[in-house]
C-alpha positions as a printed NumPy array, in Angstrom:
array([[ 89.665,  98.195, 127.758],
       [ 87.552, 100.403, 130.219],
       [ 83.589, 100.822, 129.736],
       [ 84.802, 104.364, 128.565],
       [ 87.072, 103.623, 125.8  ],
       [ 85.119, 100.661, 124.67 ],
       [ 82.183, 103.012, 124.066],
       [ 83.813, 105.257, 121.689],
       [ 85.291, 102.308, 120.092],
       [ 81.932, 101.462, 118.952],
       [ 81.03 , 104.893, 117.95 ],
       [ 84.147, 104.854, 115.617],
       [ 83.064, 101.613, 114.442],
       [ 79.05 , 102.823, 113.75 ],
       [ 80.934, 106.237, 112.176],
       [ 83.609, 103.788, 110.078],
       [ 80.224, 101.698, 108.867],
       [ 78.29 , 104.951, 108.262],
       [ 81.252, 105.875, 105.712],
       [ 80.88 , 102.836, 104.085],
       [ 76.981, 103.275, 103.764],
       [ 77.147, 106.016, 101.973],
       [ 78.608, 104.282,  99.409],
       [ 75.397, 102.879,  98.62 ],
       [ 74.386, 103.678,  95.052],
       [ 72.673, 102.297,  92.008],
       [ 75.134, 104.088,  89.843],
       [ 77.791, 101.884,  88.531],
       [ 80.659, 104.197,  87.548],
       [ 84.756, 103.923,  87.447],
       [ 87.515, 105.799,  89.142],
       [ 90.694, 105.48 ,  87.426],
       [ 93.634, 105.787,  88.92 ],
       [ 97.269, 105.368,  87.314],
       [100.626, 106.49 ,  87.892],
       [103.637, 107.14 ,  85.989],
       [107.312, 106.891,  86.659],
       [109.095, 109.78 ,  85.059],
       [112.767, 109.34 ,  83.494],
       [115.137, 112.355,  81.943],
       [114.973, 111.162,  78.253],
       [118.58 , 111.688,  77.356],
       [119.857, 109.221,  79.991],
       [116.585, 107.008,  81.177],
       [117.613, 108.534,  84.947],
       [114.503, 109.297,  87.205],
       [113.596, 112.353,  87.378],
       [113.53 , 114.008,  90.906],
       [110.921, 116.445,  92.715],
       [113.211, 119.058,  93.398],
       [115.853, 119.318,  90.878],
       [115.376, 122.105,  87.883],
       [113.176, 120.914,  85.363],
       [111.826, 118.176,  88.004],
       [108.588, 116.906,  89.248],
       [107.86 , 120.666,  91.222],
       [108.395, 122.542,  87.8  ],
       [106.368, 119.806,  86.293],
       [103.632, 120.332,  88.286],
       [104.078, 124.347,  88.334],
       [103.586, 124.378,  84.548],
       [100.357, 122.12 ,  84.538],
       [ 98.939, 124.393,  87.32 ],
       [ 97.026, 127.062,  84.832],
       [ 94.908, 124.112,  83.604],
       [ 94.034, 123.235,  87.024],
       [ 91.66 , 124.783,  89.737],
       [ 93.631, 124.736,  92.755],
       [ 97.144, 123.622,  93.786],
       [ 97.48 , 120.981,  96.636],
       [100.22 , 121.845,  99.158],
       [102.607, 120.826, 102.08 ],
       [104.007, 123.614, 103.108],
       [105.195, 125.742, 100.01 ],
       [105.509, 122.85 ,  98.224],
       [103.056, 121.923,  95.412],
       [102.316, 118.153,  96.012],
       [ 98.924, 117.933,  93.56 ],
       [ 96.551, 119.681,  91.095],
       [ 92.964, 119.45 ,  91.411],
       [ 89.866, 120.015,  88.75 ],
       [ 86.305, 118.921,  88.252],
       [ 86.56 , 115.257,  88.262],
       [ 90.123, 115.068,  88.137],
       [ 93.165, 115.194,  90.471],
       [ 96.793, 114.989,  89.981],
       [ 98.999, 113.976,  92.857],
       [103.101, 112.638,  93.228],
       [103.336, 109.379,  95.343],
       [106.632, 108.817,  97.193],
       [109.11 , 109.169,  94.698],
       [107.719, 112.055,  92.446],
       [105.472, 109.464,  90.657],
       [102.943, 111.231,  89.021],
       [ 99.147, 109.886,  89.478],
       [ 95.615, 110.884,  87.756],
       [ 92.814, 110.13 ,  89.733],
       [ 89.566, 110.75 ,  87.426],
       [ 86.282, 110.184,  87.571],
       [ 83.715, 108.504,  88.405],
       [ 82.727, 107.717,  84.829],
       [ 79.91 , 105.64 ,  83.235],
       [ 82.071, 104.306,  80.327],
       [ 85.449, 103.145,  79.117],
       [ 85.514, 105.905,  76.237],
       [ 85.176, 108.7  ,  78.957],
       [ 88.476, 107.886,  80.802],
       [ 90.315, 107.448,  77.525],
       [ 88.811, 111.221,  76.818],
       [ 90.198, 112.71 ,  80.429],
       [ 93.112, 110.726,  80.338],
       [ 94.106, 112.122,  76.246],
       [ 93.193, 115.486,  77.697],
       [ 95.281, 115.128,  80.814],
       [ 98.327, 114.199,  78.147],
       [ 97.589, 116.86 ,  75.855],
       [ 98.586, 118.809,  78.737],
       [101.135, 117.47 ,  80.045],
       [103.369, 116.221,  77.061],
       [104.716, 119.052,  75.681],
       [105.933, 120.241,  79.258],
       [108.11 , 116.513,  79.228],
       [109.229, 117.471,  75.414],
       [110.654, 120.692,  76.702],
       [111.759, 119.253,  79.715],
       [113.347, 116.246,  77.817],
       [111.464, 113.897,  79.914],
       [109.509, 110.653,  79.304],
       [107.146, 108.303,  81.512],
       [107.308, 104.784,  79.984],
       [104.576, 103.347,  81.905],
       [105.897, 100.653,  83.672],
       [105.061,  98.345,  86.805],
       [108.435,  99.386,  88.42 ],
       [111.193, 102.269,  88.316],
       [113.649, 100.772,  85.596],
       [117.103, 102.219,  85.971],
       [117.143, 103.253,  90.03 ],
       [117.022, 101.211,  93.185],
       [114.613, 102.528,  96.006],
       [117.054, 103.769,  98.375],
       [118.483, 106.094,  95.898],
       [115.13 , 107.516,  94.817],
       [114.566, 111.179,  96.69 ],
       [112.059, 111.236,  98.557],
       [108.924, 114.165,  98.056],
       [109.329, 116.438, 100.955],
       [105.74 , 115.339, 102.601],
       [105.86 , 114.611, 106.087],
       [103.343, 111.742, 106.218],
       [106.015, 109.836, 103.481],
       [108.548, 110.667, 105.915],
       [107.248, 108.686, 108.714],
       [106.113, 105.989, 106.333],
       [109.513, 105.431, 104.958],
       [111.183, 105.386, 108.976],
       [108.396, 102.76 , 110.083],
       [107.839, 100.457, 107.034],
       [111.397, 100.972, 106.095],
       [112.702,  99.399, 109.514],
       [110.055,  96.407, 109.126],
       [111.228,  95.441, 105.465],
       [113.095,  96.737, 102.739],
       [110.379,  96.186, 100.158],
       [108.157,  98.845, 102.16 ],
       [110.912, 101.406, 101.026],
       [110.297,  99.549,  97.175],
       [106.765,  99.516,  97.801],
       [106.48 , 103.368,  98.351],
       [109.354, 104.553,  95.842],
       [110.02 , 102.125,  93.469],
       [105.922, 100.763,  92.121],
       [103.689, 102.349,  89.901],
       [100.444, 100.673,  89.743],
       [ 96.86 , 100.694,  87.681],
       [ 93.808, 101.123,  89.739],
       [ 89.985, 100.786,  89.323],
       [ 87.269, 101.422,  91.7  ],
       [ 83.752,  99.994,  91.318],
       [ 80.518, 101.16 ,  93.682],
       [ 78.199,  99.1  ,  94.983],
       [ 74.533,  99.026,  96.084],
       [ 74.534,  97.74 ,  99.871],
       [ 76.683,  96.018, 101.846],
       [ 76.375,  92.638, 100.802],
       [ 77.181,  93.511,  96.837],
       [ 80.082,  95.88 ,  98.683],
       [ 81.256,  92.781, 100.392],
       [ 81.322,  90.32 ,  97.379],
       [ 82.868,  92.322,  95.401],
       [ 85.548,  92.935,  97.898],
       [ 85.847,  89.041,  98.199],
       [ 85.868,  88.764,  94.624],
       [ 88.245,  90.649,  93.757],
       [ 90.757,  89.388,  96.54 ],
       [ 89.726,  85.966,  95.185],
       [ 91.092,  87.256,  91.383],
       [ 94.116,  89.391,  92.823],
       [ 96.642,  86.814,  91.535],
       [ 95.62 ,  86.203,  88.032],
       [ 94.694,  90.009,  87.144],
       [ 98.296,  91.068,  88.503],
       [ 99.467,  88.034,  85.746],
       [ 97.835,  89.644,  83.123],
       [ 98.703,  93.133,  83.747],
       [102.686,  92.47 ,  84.787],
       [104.291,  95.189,  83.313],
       [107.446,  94.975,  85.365],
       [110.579,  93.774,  83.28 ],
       [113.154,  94.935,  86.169],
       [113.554,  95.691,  89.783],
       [116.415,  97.389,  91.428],
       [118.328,  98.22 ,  88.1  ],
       [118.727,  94.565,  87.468],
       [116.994,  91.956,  85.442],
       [113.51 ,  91.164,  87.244],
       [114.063,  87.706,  89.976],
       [110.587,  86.652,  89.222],
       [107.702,  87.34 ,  87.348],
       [104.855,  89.6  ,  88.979],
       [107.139,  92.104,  90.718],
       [104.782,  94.36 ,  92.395],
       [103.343,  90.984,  94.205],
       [106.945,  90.082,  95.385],
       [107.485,  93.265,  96.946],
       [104.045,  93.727,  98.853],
       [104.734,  89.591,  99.333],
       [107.863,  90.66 , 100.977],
       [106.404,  93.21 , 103.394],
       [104.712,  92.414, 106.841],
       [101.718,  91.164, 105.795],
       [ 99.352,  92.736, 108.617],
       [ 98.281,  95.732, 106.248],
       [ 98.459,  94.245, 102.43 ],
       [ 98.067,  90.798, 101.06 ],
       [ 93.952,  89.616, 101.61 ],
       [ 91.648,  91.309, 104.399],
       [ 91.73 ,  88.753, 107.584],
       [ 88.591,  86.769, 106.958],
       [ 87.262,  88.953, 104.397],
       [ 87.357,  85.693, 101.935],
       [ 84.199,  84.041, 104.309],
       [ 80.526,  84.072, 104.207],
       [ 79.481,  86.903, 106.975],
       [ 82.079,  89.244, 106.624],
       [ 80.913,  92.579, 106.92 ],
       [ 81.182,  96.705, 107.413],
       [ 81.77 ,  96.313, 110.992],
       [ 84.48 ,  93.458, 110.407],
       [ 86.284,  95.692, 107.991],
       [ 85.863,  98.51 , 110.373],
       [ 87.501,  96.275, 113.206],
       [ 89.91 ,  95.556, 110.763],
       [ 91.499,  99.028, 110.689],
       [ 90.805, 100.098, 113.961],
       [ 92.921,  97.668, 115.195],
       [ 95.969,  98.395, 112.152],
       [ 99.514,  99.959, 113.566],
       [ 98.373, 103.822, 112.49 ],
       [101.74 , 104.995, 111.759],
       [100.431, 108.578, 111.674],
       [ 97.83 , 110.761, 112.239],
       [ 95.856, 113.869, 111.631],
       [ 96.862, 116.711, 114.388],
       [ 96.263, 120.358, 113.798],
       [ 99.075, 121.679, 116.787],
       [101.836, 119.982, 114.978],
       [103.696, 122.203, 112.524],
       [103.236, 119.521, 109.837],
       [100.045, 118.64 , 110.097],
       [100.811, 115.274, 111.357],
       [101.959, 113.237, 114.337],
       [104.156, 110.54 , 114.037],
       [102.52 , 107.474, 115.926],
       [104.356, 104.396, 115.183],
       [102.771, 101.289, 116.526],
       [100.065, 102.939, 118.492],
       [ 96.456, 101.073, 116.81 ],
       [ 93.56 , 103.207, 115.48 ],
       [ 91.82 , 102.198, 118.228],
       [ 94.305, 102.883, 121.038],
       [ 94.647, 106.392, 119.518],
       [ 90.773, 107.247, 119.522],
       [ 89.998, 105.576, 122.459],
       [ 88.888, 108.569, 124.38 ],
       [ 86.941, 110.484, 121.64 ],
       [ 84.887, 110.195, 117.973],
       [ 87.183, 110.064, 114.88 ],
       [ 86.297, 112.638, 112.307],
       [ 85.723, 112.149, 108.316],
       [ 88.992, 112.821, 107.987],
       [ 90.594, 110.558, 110.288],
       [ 88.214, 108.233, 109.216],
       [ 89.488, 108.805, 105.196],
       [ 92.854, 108.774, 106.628],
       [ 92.803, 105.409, 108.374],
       [ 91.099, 103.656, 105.787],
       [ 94.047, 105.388, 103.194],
       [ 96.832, 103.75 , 105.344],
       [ 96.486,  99.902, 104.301],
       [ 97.387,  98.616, 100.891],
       [ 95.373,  95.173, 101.125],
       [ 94.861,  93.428,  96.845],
       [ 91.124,  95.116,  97.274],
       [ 90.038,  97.847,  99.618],
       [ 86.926,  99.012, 101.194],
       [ 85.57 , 102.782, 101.031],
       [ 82.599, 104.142,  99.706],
       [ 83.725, 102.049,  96.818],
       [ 85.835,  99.128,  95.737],
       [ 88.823,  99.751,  95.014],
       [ 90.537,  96.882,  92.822],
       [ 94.537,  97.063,  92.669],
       [ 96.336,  94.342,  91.766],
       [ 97.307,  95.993,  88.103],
       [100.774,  97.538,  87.094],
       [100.636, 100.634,  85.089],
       [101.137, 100.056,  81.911],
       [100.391, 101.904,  78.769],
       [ 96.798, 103.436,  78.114],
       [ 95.367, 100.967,  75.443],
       [ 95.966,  98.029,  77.637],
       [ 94.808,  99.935,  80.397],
       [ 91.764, 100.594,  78.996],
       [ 91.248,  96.88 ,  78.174],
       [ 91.542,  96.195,  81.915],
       [ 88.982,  98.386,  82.443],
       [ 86.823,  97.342,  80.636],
       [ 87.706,  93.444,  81.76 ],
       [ 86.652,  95.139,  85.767],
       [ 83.687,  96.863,  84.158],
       [ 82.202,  93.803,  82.424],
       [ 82.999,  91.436,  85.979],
       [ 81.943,  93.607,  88.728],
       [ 79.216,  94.993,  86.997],
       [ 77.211,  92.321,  85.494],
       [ 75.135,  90.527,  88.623],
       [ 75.361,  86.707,  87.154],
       [ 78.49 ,  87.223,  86.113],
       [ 79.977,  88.565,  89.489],
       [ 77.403,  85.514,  91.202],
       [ 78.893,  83.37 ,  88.661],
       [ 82.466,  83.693,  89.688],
       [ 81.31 ,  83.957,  93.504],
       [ 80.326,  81.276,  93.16 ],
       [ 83.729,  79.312,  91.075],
       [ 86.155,  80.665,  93.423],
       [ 83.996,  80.193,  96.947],
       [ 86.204,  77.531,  97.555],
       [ 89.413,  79.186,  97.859],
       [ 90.845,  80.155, 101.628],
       [ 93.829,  83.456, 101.744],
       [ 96.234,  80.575, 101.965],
       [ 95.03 ,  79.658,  98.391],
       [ 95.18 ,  83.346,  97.416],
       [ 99.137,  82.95 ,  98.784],
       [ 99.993,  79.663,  96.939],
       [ 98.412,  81.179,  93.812],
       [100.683,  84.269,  93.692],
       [103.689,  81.838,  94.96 ],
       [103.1  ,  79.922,  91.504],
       [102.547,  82.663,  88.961],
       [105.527,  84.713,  89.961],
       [107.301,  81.555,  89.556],
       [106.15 ,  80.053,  86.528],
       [103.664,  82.42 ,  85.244],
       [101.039,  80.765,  82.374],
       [102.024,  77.867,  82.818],
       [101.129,  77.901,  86.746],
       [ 98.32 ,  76.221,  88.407],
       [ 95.471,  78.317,  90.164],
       [ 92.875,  77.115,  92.501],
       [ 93.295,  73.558,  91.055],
       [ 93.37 ,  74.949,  87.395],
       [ 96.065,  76.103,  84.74 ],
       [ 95.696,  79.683,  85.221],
       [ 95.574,  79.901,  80.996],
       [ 91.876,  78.559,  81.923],
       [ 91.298,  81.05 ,  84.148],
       [ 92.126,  84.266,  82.449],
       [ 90.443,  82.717,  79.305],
       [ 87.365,  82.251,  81.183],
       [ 87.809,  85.608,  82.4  ],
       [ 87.921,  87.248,  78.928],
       [ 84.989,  85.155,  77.788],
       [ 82.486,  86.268,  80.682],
       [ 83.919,  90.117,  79.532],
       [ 83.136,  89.467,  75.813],
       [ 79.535,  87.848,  76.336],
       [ 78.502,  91.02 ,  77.995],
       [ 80.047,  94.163,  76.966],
       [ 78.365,  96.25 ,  74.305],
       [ 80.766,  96.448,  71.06 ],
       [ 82.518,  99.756,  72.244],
       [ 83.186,  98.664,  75.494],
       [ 84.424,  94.796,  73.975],
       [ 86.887,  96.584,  71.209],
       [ 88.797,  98.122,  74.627],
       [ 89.721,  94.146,  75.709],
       [ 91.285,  93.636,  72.116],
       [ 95.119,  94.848,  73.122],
       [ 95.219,  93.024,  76.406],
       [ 93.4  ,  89.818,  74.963],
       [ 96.195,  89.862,  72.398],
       [ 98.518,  89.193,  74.928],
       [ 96.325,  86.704,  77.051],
       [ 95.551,  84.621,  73.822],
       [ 99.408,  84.136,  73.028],
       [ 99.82 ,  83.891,  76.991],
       [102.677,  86.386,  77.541],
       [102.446,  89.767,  79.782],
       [104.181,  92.838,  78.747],
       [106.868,  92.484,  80.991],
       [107.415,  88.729,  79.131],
       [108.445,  91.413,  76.059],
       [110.344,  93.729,  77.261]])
């Protein structure tokens, strides 16, 4: 590395930490963020971007209740609104992003708005979205992809590492919450924390009774697949589990990540295909902008992520009650101090190889695994009980569809 480059590599770095930074609040808020699989009713087929009556029209019709449509090319790709955005992942998944809110009850109120919306355009379209962890009646390969250039190149680089990067981007639909923090040390613990708890909140939200048309081959599907992929962007943050971790490790972190593709105005896309070049080999002879920044930090899929939040996602999607519940189950964790210090302090024993074994177990034997030297039964009941003791009675009544199923210790894909 010459004097040169390594100088702007530090200036991305001090810009990358700056980003975080600003995350810096005393607010503690929510994004939500949850995607849907979308089947023709008549015959449980997806339902494809293009075709008549597809994911485009879908998105056409909603438009009017929107601000502004988001677009690649001609296409329409998303739908934007105060506090609310609409976009398709891979496959023509269809994801809300809302918030941030203070409460549970809010994102049950933008979420039955969002629905009011969009349900009788899938009644007259004759199409359904089940809510489920993973497309039930198509095998990735066969799922058309969402003419977006930046899913293009994703698809031709994961795709040639590992199948499951093809599942991964077509076939999941997943839950996710993000938390904020007040400095960097809270930022950092909760990132740790939540790496720590990956394994047993993806057992209580599995929601994935089949993979590739068939009969699911484990338990915990979503985990298999990202289990499956190279492991250098998903899975736990190198050395994010230990004491010292920081902004500027997280920042080296995705400097160093395979970029895959990038931001550039002269190409007619948008984009230029990169491959294996690193962040950092890519900037090494100028600053990186916000965007580049956003765009880096948007292009690993690690169990928790950092930006100017915390962004949790082990979940499946599932339907809204018991996504609600694991709201409020984040809420009550991440947001109480002695209860986040509490479990820092349970699980500050366990190393990313213990974070492996864990998901090894539950997607084998599920409840009745053992988790960081404990049935994982005692786990996710200690879990619910730190939730109950300090959640206000509105926020607590959320928990009581997902306890259900934790207190007779079966998921939703268990009874499907």
């Amino acid at each position: 590395m010459t004097h040169e480059s390594s100088s702007f590599h530090e200036r991305n770095r001090a810009k990358m930490v700056a980003f975080f930074e600003r995350g810096d609040t005393c607010s503690q808020k929510l994004g939500f963020e949850l995607e849907h699989v979308l089947l023709h009713a008549r015959t449980n087929e997806p339902v494809s971007y293009s075709e008549p009556r597809g994911v485009h029209d879908i998105l056409k019709r909603l438009a009017p209740a929107y601000d502004r449509e988001l677009l690649d090319g001609d296409d329409v790709i998303g739908l934007v609104r105060d506090g609310q955005t609409i976009t398709i992942e891979p496959a023509g998944q269809l994801e809300i992003s809302a918030g941030p809110f203070a409460r549970v009850g809010e994102i049950e109120a933008a979420y039955a708005a969002f629905r009011s919306q969009l349900d009788p355009i899938m009644d007259e379209f004759s199409v359904v979205t089940p809510l489920l962890g993973y497309n039930p009646s198509a095998c990735a390969r066969d799922l058309e992809l969402i003419p977006k250039y930046r899913y293009e190149c994703m698809t031709k680089f994961l795709g040639a590492q590992a199948y499951e990067g093809i599942c991964m981007m077509r076939g999941t639909c997943s839950l996710q919450i993000s938390v904020d923090f007040h400095d960097e040390a809270d930022a950092i613990k909760k990132l740790r924390v939540a790496q720590k708890l990956a394994p047993i909140l993806s057992l209580i939200s599995d929601n994935s009774p089949v993979f590739e048309r068939e009969k699911r081959p484990c338990r915990l599907v979503r985990t298999m697949v990202w289990a499956r992929m190279n492991q250098d962007r998903v899975g736990t943050v190198p050395g994010s589990l230990e004491r010292g971790f920081s902004f500027v490790d997280y920042a080296d972190y995705i400097l160093s990540r395979e970029a895959i593709l990038v931001p550039d105005a002269n190409e007619p896309s948008g984009w230029r295909y990169v491959g294996n070049q690193t962040f950092e080999e890519i900037y090494a002879e100028r600053e990186m902008s916000v965007a580049e920044i956003e765009h880096a930090l948007s292009m690993v899929w690690p169990d928790a992520r950092l930006k100017n939040f915390v962004e949790i996602r082990p979940a499946d999607a599932m339907p809204i009650e018991y996504c609600l519940g694991y709201t409020a189950l984040v809420q009550a964790l991440f947001y109480n101090p002695s209860t986040l210090d509490e479990l820092d302090s349970m699980l500050s024993d366990v190393s990313e190889n213990d974070v492996r074994q864990a998901k090894d177990a539950l997607m084998e034997t599920g409840y009745d695994a053992q988790v960081y030297g404990r049935p994982v039964s005692s786990w996710v009941g200690t879990l619910f009980e730190l939730a109950e003791g300090v959640l206000g009675s509105e926020e607590r009544a959320y928990l009581e569809p997902l306890g259900s199923l934790v207190s007779r210790r079966v998921t939703l894909a268990d009874l499907a």
